[in-house]
N, C-alpha and C positions, 0 to 999 in steps of 0.2 A: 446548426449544432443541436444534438441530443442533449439533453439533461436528466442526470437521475439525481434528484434532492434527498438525503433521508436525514433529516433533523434529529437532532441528539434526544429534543423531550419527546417523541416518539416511540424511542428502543423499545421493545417487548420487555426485555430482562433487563432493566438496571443495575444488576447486580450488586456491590458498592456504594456505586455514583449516585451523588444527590442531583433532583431536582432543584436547578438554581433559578426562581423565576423574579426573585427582586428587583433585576435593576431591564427589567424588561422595559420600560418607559422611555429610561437613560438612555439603549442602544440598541434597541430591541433583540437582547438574546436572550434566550432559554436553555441554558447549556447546562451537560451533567458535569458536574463539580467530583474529584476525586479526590473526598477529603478524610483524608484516613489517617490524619493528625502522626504522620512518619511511617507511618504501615501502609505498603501499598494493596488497595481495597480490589475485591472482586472483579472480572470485567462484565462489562456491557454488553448485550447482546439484542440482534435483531436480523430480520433478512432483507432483501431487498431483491425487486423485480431487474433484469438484463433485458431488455426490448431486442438487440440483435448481436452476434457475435461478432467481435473482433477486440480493436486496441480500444482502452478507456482509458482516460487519466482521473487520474484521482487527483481529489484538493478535501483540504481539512481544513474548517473555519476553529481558531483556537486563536491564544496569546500568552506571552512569555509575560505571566504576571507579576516576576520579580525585577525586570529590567530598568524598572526604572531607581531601584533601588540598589542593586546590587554589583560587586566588583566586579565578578564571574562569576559562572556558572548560572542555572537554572531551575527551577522548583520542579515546576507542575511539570515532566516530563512522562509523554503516555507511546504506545505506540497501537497502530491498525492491524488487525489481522481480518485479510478477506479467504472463506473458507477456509479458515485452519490455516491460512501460509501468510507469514509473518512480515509487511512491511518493512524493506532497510529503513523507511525515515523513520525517527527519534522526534516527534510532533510537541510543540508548545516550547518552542526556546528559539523562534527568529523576531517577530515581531512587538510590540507595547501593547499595543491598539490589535483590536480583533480584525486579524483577517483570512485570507485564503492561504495555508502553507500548501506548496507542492510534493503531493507524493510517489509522485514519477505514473508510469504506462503500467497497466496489466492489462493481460489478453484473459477477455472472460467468455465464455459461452453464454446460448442463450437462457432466459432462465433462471429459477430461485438460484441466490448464491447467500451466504451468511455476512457479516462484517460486527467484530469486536472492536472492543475501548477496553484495551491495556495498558491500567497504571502501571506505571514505573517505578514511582517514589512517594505515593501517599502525601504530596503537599501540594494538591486543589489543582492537579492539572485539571484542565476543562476544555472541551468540545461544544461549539455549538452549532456545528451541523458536518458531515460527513454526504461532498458531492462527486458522481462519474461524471464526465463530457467525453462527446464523441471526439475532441480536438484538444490541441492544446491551449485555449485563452482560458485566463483566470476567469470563474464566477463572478457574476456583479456583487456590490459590495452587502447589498442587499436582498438575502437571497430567497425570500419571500412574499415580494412581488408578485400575484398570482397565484401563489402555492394552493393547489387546492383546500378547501374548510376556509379559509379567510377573509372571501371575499364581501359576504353580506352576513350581519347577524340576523340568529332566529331570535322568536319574541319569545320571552321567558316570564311574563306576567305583567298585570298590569297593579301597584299598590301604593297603600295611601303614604308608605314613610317608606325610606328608600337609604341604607346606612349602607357608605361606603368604606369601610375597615372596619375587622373583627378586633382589635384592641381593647381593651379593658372597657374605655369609654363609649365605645362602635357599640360594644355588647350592652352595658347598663342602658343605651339610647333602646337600642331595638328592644331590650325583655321591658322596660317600663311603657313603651308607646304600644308592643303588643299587649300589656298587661291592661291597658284601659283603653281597649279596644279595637286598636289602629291594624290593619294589615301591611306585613312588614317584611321585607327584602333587606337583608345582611350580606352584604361582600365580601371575603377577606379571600387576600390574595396571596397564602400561606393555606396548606391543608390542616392547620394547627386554628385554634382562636389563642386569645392572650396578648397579641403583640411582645412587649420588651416584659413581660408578665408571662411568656410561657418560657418550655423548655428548650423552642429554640434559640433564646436568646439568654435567658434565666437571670432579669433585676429582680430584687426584690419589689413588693409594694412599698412605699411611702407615704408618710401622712397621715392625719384621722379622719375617721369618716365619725356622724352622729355628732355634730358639733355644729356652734352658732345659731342663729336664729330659726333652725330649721332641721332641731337633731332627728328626725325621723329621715335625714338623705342619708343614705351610709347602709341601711340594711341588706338591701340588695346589693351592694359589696361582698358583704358578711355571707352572701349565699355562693358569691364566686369565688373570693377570693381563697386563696390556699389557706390552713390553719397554720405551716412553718413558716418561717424568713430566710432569711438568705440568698446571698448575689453568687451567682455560678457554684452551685451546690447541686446534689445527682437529680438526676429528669424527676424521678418519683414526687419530688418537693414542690413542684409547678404545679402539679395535676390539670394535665390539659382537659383531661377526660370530666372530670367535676366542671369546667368549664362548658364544654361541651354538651354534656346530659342539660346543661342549664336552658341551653339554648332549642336543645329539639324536644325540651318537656313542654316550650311553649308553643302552640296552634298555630298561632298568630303569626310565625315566623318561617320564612322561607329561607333557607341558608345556599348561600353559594361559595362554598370553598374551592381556594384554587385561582377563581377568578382574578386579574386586576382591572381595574376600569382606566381605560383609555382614551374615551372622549364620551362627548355628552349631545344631544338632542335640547334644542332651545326655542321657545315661544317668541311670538314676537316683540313680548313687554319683557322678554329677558329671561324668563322664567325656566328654568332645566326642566322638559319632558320626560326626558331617558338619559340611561347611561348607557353605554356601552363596555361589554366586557371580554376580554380575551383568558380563555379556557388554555390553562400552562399546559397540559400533554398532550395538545392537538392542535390549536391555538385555532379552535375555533369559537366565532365570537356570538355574545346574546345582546340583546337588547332589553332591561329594566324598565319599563314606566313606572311612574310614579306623579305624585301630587305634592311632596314634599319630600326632599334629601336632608341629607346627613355630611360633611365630610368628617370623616373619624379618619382618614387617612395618613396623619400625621405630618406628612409632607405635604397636605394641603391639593392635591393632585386630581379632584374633583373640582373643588373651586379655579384653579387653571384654566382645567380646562371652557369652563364654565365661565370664563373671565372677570373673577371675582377681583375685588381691590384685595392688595396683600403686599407686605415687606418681607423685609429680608435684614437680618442682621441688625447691628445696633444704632439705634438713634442719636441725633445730636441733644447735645441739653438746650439748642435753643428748640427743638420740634414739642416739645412735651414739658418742658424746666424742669427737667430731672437732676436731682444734686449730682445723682453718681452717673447721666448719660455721658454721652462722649463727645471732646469737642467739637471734632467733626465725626460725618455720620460714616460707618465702615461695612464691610458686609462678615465680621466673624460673629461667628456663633458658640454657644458650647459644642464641644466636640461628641464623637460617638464613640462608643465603647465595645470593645472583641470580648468575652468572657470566658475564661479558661481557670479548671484546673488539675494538679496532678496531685496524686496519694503515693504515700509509702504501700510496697504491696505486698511486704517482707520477704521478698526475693528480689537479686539482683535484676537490673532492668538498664538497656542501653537506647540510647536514640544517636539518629544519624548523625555523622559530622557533615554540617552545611554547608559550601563551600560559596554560595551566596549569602549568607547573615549580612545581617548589618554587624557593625564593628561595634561588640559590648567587649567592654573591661570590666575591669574595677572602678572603677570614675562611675559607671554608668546603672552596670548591672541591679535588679531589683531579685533578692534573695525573699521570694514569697513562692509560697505552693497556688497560690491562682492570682487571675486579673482580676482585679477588683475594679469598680468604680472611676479612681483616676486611671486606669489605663486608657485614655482618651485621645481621639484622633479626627484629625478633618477641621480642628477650627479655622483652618484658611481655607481651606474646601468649600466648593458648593454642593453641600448636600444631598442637594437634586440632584444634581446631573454631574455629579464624581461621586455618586457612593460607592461603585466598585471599588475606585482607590484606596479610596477611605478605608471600606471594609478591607480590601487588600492588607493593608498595612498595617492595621490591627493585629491579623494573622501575623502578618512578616515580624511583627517584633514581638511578637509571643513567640512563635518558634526561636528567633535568633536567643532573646534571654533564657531559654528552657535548653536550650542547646549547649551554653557558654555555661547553665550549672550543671550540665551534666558529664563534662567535660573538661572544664578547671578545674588543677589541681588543688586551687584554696575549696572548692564547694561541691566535689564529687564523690567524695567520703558521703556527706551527709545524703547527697542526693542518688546514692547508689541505686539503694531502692526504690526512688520514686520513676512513677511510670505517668505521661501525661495519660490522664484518662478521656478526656474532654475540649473542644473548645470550639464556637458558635462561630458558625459561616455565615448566619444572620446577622447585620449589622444593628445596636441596637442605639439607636440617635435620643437627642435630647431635645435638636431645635434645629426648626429650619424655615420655611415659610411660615408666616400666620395672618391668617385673614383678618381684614377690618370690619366692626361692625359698628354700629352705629354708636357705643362708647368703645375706647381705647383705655382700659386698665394703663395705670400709672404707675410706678414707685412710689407716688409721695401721697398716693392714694390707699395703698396700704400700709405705709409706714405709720402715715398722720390718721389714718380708720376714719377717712371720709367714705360717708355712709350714701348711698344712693337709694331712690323707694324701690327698685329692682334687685336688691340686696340678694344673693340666693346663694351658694356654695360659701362655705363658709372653708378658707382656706388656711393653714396651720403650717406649713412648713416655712423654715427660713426663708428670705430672698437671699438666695444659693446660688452663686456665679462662679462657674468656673473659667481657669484662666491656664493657659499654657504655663507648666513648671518653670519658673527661671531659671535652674540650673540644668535643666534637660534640654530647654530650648535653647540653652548657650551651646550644646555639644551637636545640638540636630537643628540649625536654624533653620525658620521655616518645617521642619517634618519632626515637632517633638509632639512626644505621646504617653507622657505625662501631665497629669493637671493639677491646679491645685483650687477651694475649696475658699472663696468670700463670702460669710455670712451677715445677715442683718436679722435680729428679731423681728417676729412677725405676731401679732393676737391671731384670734379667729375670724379673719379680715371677710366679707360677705361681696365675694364677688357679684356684680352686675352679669342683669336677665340679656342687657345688650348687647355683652361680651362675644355670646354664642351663636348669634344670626350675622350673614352676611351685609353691609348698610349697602350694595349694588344689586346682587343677585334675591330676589323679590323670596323665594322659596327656597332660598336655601341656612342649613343649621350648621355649626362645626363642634364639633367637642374633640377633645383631648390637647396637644400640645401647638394646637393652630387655631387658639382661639385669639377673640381680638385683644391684646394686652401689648405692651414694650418690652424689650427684650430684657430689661428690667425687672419689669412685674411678672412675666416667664418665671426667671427664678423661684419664684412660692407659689406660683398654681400647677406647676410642669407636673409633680408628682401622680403616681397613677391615683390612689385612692380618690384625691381630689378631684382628678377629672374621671374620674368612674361617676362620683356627683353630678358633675356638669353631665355628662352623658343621661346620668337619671332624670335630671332637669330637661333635658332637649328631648329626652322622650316622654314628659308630662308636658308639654309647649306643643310639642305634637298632634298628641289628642286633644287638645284643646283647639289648636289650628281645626281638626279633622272636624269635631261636636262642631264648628260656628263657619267651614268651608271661608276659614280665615288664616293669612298669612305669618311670620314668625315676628313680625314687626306690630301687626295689629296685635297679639298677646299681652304686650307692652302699652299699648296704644292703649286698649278695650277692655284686657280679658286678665289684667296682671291680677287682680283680687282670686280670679277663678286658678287661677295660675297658684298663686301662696294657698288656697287651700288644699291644693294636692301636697305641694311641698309640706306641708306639716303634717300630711300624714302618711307622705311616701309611700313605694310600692314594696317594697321588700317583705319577707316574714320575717318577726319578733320573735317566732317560736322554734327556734332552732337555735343552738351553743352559740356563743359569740366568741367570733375568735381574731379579729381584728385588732390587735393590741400592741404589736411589734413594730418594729423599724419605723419609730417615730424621731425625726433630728434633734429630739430635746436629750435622748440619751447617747448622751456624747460620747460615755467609755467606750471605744473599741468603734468608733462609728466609721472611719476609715476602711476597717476591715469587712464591718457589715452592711454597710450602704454604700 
């Protein structure tokens, strides 16, 4: 059997369609996402080589993304056209799960020929690969096996600190380990930096920075972070680009965007060599050395691989004696958030009627112009390995409740004008793996401000737990997406230097929401500001490692004095406006709305 492969991240002309490469890990696809929020978007374009004439079948790798949710009907519906002549299949409405749909025989010549991606409906149809055979057996299910670029990576450098995610935290590691000296390799697996901080996903920051025993951690924030607030507000307000300039003003720093890392290179005492990374529009892969890692990854997906110790989900109160853990231990997590929203545009404005929605009423329906915050999803989910769903479903009940206001006759007067302008394909999570390190952050350790000598981020936000809606999760058991909002007062509790290194993997660091803590003490460090710190921290621990060709455990052990004198004088400039003031949990009015 002939095979002609031609992968969706490949296309020449994307037209439209996004680059979807998130959940690359989960199922290995890189498919273009056709999300054009009820408008259907541009097509895709590309050509491909015919080796010899006659009959070919066509197969299209896609999934009917609403099926598992819906009465009838279908969202993502796109169709093929090869050379201008239009496909009878109707593609993305047989299957849950990604597979090969059949698109019947053409007879082609030898020779360039063209082949398009025609949305249909503007709601995330997706392809992730478009293949001919000389016969008719489906493609294996994997259908990159071989493909040429994949098989060995090239070396893409050898460096002393090695951060894998650009997120808030990803970013403050690498600018403070390049700032005092370190040579430094940044991953992020987004052509965006920020994480749930940029536009593609658009949280606000939370928390303060320039607090507790160590107010000079924060400044370097104050260089990245936006001057606005606000959660799903217009692109302009993330300033990716200010993010960005941040990172290629510094020398010291190697960026690789786009990347995801997918497995790692190991010493014999355990120790991580190399990453390895897969390049989203070729998926050709590099190879990173290094002498010291980072996971900023969020999911933890470095240490994984790396076979770091790590949980999942909540603890019992006998593992840790946490007042508020659980009696027994479970794996839900806070859930993850879709962010959308729509304006009045003082002209009439209509959106499609869905014939797959979920069933909103009146009982159900949420009369707001965007998702905010509890619009949350996946707390029974794993994370890892369902965040398509997860993300899926976020979408699906944003569109279903923008549809029933645009469309009931109790709330289509008001919403005549409004037009959805917006809403994030990037899923944007709160918690899911986090690694151990040689302490485990408690609750009753920041409730009760037991102080440790490794004392270092000083953290400020509530322990904030969220919890599935009870009255949503009465109407959608198991699938609500709704949450609501358990606080605890918090001081400027001084997290531990222990927190942030691996207690298995010898060289390895973690910052941001996969540091070592309970899913309890989660709640008050999760915030970005805060671990934008912690980040600042792992890249002052760094260059200390690098100065003494010492490990992240000996810093603690040896070098914690040298370690608190950088903390107090941090890397950031002093000499630039301060703008770091907002979306703190202490200002309660309107915090629903704004956080």
């Amino acid at each position: 059997m002939t095979r002609i492969l031609v992968p969706a991240n490949t296309f020449k002309d994307r037209g439209g369609w996004k680059l979807d490469s998130q959940f690359l890990i989960e199922n290995g696809t890189i498919p273009l996402l056709a999300h054009g929020i009820g408008i259907p978007v541009a097509d895709a374009a590309t050509d491909f080589e015919v080796p010899a004439a006659g009959k070919w079948h066509l197969w299209v790798r896609t999934r009917d993304w609403t099926k598992r949710w819906s009465r009838k009907g279908s969202a993502g519906l796109f169709s093929i056209l090869v050379d201008d002549r239009k496909i009878e299949t109707v593609f993305g409405n047989e299957t849950l799960e990604w597979n090969w749909q059949d698109g019947g025989v053409l007879d082609l010549k030898e020779g360039r020929h063209t082949l398009r991606l025609h949305d249909l409906t503007g709601f995330d149809g997706r392809c992730d690969a478009v293949c001919f055979t000389s016969d008719d057996v489906r493609p294996e299910q994997d259908p990159y096996v071989g493909y040429p670029g994949t098989e060995a990576p090239s070396d893409a450098g050898s460096f002393d600190f090695v951060v894998a995610g650009g997120g808030i935290s990803g970013m403050c590691a690498a600018i403070a380990a390049a700032r005092l000296g370190c040579k430094v390799a940044l991953i992020q697996d987004r052509q965006v930096l920020g994480g749930n901080n940029s536009s593609e996903i658009r949280v606000a920051l939370g928390g303060r920075c320039n607090i507790g025993d160590y107010p000079s951690l924060g400044y370097l924030m104050n260089e990245i972070g936006p001057v606005n607030k606000g959660n799903a507000r217009h692109e302009e307000i993330y300033e990716d680009q200010k993010k960005t300039d941040a990172i290629l003003a510094e020398k010291n720093i190697s960026m690789f965007l786009g990347y995801t890392v997918t497995g790692v290179e190991k010493e014999s005492d355990d120790r991580i060599s190399a990453v390895i990374a897969v390049k989203a529009e070729d998926r050709s892969k590099i190879r990173i050395k290094g002498k010291l890692f980072s996971d900023s990854t969020g999911d933890s997906w470095l240490g994984y691989f790396a076979g770091a110790d790590m949980t999942y989900g909540r603890e019992a109160k006998s593992d840790y004696d946490e007042e508020d853990g659980q009696e027994v231990a479970d794996k839900m997590t806070m859930g993850a958030s879709i962010m959308w929203y729509c304006e009045d545009t003082g002209v009439p404005s209509t959106f499609p009627e869905i014939e797959w929605a979920l069933p909103v009423s009146e009982k159900n329906v949420q009369v707001v112009h965007r998702g905010q915050w509890y619009w949350e999803t996946g707390m029974r989910q794993d994370m890892c390995w369902e965040g398509e769903r997860i993300r899926d479903y976020g979408m699906y009940v944003a569109y279903s409740n923008f549809a029933y206001l645009k469309q009931s006759p109790l709330h289509s007067e008001a919403y005549r004008n409004c037009a959805l302008q917006w809403m994030a394909f990037v899923v944007g999570k709160r918690e899911s793996r986090r690694l151990l390190g040689d302490l485990v952050l408690r609750e009753q350790d920041v409730l009760d401000f037991i102080r440790y000598d490794d004392g270092a981020v000083a953290t400020s936000w509530n322990v904030d737990q969220h919890f599935p809606d009870p009255e949503n999760e009465a109407m959608f058991p198991n699938e609500s997406y709704l949450a609501r909002a358990v606080l605890k007062r918090v001081d400027h509790y001084p997290v531990p230097y222990r927190c942030f290194y691996s207690r298995n993997i010898p060289n390895l660091f973690m910052t941001g929401r996969n540091i070592s803590v309970t899913h309890m003490a989660l709640g008050t460090v999760r915030v970005m500001r805060t671990l934008g710190m912690v980040g600042e921290v792992v890249g002052m621990a760094a260059s200390v490692c690098r100065n003494h060709d010492a490990l992240p455990r000996d810093v603690y052990q040896s070098y914690l004095e040298e370690l608190k004198v950088l903390m107090r004088k941090g890397v950031g400039r002093t000499d630039i406006p301060y703008t770091q003031i907002y979306t703190l949990i202490e200002n309660d009015p309107g915090w629903r709305e704004d956080n």
